[in-house]
C-alpha positions as CSV (number, residue, x, y, z in Angstrom):
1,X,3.4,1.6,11.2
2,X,4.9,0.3,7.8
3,X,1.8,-0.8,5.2
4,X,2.6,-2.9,2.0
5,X,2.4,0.0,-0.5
6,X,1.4,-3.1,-2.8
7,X,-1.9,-3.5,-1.3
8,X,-3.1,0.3,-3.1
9,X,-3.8,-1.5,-6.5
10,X,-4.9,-0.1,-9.5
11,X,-8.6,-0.3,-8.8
12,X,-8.9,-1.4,-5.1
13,X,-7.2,-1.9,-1.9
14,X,-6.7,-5.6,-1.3
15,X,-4.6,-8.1,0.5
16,X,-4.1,-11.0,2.8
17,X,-6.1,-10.2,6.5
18,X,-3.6,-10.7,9.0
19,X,-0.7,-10.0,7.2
20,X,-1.6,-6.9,4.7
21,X,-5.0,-6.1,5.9
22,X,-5.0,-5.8,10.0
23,X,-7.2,-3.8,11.6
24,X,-5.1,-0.9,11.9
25,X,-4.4,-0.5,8.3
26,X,-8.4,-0.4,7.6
27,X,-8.5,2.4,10.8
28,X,-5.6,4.8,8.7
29,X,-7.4,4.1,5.4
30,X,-10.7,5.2,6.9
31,X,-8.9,8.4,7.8
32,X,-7.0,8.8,4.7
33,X,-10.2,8.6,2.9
34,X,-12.1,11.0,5.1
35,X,-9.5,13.3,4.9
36,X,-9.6,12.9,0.9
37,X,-13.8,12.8,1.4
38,X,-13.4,16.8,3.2
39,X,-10.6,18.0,0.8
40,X,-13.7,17.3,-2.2
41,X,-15.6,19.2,0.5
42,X,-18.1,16.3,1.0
43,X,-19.5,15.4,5.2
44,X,-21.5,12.0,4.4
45,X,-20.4,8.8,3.3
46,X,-21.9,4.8,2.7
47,X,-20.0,2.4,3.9
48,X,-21.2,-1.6,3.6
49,X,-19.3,-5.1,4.2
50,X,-18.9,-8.4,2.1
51,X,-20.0,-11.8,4.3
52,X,-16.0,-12.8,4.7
53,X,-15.0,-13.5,7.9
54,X,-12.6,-10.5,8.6
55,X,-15.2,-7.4,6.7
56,X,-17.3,-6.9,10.7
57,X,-14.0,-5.8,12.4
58,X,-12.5,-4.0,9.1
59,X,-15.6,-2.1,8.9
60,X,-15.8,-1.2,12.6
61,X,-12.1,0.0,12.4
62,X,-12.6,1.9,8.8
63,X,-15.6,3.4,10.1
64,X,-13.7,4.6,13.4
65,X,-11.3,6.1,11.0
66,X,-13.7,8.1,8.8
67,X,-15.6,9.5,11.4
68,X,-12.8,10.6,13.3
69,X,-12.0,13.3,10.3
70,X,-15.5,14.6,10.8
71,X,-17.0,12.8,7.9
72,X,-20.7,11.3,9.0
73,X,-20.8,7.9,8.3
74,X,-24.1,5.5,7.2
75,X,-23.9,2.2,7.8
76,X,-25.5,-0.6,5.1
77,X,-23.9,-3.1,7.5
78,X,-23.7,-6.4,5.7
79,X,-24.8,-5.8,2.0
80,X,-23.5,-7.3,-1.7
81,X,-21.9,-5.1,-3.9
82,X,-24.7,-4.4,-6.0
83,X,-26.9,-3.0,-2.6
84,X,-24.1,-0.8,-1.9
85,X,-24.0,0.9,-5.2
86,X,-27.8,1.3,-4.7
87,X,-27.3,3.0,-1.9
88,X,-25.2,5.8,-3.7
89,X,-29.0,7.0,-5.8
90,X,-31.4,5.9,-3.1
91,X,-29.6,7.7,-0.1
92,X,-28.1,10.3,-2.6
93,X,-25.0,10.1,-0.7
94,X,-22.3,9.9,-4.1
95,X,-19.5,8.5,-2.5
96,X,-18.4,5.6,0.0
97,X,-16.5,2.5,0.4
98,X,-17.5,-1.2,0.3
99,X,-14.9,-3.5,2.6
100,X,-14.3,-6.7,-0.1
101,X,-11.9,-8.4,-1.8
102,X,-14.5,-9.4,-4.8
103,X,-13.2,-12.6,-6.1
104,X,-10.1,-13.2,-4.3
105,X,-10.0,-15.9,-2.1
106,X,-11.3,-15.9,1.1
107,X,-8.1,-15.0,3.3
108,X,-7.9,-11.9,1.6
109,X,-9.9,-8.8,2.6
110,X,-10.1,-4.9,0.7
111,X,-11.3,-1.9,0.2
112,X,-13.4,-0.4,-3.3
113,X,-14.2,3.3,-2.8
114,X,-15.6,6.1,-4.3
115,X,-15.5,9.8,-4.6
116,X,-18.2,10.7,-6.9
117,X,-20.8,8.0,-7.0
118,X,-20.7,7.6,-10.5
119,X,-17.6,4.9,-10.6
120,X,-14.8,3.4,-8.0
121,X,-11.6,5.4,-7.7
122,X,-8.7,4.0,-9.5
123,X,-4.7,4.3,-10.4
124,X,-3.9,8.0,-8.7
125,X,-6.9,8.2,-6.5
126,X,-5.9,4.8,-5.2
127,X,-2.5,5.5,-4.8
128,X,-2.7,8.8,-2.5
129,X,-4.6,6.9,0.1
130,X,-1.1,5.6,0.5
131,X,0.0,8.8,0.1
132,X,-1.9,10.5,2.9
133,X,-1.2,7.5,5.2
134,X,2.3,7.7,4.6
135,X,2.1,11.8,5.3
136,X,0.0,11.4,8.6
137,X,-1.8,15.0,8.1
138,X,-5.2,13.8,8.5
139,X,-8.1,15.8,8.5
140,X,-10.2,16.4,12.0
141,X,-13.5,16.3,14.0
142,X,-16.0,14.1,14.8
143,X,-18.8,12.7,12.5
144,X,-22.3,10.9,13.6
145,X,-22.9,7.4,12.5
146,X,-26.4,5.9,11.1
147,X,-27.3,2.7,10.5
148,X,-29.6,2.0,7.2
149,X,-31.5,-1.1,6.7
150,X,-31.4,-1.4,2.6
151,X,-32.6,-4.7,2.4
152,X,-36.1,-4.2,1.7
153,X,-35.3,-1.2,-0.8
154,X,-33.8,-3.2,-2.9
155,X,-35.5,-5.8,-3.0
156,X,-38.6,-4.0,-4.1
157,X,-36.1,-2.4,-7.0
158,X,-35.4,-5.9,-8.5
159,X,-38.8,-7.3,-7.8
């Protein structure tokens, strides 16, 4: 499968759904990323969705992806950005990715990802997601998959 190498941008993945982002691409980034997750040594990961129309079925995919390099997968399920990066101290689980395009319109679907929990991945961490894709030697196994309800959480944090 060809991907748009333009999609891997500086600080995210992002492009149009249907055209750049398909549910395929979102299954090989979930394995590039679990692949990249296990080469840091590292067997959890968060993983949460924006409200567009296309995150659900980019999630399920990504998720499909990550877990089929062994990498053990909790689910926020449909969260803002600021729950997700929550969920990195609550859960003490320091990396994951959040399926959103931020503010691009609402055709256009992404990925922002972590490796440390500290701060989203950017310029060469982006780009050898791409990399791996492109190489196809992805990592193995099969991780477990947890759904967490951080709603209430956070909640109590802001109130």
């Amino acid at each position: 499968m060809e991907i748009n190498k333009y999609i891997f941008r500086e600080y995210d993945i992002r492009g149009v759904y249907g055209k750049d982002i398909t549910e395929e691409v979102a299954y090989l980034i979930g394995r590039a990323f679990g692949t990249k997750l296990r080469r840091y040594g590292k067997n959890t990961t968060l993983v949460g969705y924006d409200n567009r129309y296309s995150s659900p079925i980019l999630e399920e995919n990504l998720v499909k992806g990550i877990r089929e390099c062994g990498v053990n997968v909790v689910r926020l399920g449909l969260v803002t950005t600021p729950m997700y990066y929550y969920g990195w101290d609550l859960l003490d689980i320091k990396c994951g990715i959040m399926v959103t395009a931020s503010h691009n319109p609402k055709d256009d679907n992404g990925f922002k990802f972590s490796y440390n929990g500290i701060h989203n991945a950017y310029g060469k961490s982006v780009k050898e997601i791409y990399e791996i894709i492109e190489k196809g030697n992805f990592a193995g196994g099969i991780g477990t998959l947890e759904n967490y309800d951080i709603r209430e959480d956070y909640i109590n944090l802001v109130v």
